[in-house]
N, C-alpha and C positions, 0 to 999 in steps of 0.2 A: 694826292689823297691826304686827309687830315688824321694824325698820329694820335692812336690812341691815348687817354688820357692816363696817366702814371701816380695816380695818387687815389684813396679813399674816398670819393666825392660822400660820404655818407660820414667819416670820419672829420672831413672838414666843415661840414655844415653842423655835425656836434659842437664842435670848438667855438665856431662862430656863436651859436647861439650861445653857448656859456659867457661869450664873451658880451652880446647884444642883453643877454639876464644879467651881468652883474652890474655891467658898468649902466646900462641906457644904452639909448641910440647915438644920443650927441655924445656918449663921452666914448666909443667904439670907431676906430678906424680903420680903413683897409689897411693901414698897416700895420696894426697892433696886431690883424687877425692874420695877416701873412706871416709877423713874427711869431706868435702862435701857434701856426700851422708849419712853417717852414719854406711856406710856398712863395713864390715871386709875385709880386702883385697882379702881372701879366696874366699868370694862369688862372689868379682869383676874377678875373676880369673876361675873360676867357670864357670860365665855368659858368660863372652864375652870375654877371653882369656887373653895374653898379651897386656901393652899398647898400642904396634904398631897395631895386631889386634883391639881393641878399635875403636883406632884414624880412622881404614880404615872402618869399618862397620857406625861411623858418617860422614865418609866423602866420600861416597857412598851414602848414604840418601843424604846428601846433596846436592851433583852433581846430583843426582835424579830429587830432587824438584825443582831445577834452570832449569832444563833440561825440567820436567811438567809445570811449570810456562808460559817458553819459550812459547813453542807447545800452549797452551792454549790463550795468549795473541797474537799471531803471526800468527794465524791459522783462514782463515776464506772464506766472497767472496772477489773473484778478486776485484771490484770495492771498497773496503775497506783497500788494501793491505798497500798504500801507507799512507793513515792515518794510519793504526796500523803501519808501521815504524815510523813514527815523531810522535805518543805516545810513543813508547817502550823507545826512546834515551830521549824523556824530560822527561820521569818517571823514569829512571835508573839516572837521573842526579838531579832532586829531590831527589829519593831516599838518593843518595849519602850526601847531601847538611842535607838529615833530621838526619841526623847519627849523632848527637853533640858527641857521643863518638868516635867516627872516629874509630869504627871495624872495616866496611870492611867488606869485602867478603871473606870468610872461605877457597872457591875455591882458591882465591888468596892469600891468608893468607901460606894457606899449602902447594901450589905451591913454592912459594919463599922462604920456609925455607927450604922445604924437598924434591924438586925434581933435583935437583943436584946430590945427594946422596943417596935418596932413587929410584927406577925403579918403585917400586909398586904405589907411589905416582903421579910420572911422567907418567905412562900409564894411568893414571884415569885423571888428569889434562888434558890432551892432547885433550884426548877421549870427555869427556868435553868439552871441547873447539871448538872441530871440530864440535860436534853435536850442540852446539850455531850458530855457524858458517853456517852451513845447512840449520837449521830453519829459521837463517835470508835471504839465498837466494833464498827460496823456496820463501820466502815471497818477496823479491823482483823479482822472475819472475810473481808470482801473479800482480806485479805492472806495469811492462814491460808487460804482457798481455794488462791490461787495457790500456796502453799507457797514464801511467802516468809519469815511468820512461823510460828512452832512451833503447828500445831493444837491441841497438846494445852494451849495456853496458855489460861487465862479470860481472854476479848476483855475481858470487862466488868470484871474488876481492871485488865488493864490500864490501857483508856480512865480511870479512873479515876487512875491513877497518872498518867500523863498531863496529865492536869486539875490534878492537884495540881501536878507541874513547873513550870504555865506558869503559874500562879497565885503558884507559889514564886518564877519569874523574874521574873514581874511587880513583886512586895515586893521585891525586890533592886533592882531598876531605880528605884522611887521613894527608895530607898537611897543611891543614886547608884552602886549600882556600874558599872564600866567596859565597855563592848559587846564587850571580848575574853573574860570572864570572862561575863558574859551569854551569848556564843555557845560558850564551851566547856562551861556548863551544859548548854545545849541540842545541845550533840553528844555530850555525854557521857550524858545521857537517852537520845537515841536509841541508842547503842553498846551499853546496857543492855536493849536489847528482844530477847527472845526468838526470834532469826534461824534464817533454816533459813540453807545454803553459798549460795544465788543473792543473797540478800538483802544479802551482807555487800560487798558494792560497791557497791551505792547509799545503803547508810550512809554513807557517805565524801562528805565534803565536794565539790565541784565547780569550785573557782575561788570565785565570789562567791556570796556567801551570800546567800539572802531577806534 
């Protein structure tokens, strides 16, 4: 009978990815993360396979909870839709701005190294992105319902441009540039969205920003 397992498996796949977010992929080894973890390579190999499997089981979590995250911020009534978009973009742009380590996003992190070359990586990446992609146009037909944005608008260019912005601010931010110039990105994005006349006062900033 096979001995239970004697360690955090949940505690170790934290480590790991800290370790696959800071360093990369290539610059991450099994046994940097066993030195890290304390574990024997044996049982790192054991648990959760090869590095490369490793690297895809946290970076499937991950793509997960960006994915959860999304739906849950994003998702709500119509007459709210167009506010939860001009939160989402000044909080992604905060966010970015709070990062004084300038990680970044893991999703993008591991796209840019390894989906050239890797398929496995590149079909999660993608898949990811589309499904970002979605939740933001669901949510802006939620908006165009209420006639906040222009109906006649394509939700799904939109969402798409969208994606792209915070993707763009994100590169900025591991740039170093500055959280004022980060957040007039992100209100400048939104001032550029296809408003109906109700819409155009909750573009407008409020005091403190996400």
């Amino acid at each position: 009978m096979a001995r239970p397992r004697e360690f955090d498996e949940e505690a170790v796949l934290d480590v790991a990815r800290e370790q696959f977010w800071t360093k990369g992929y290539a610059g991450t080894s099994m046994d940097a993360i066993a030195a890290a973890t304390g574990l024997g390579k044996g049982s790192l190999y054991g648990a959760f396979g090869g590095k490369k499997q490793l690297f895809l089981r946290i970076f499937d979590t991950y793509c997960a909870r960006i994915a959860d995250a999304m739906a849950s911020g994003l998702t709500g009534p119509d007459d709210q839709a167009y506010a939860r978009l001009c939160a989402h973009i000044r909080a992604a742009a905060a966010g970015v701005a709070a990062d004084k380590r300038h990680h970044g996003c893991l999703l993008a992190k591991g796209a840019a190294e390894l989906s050239e070359h890797d398929p496995d990586v590149a079909v999660r990446a993608r898949r990811t992105l589309e499904g970002i992609a979605t939740t933001l146009a669901e949510d802006i037909r939620a908006a165009q319902r209420h006639s906040d944005l222009d109906p006649a608008a394509d939700a799904d260019q939109l969402a798409t441009l969208v994606v792209t912005v915070l993707r763009g601010i994100e590169a900025l931010g591991k740039a170093g540039i500055d959280a004022d110039r980060l957040e007039s990105v992100a209100e400048t994005a939104i001032g550029l969205l296809p408003r109906t006349g109700k819409a155009r006062d909750l573009a407008m900033p409020t005091g403190s920003v996400f």
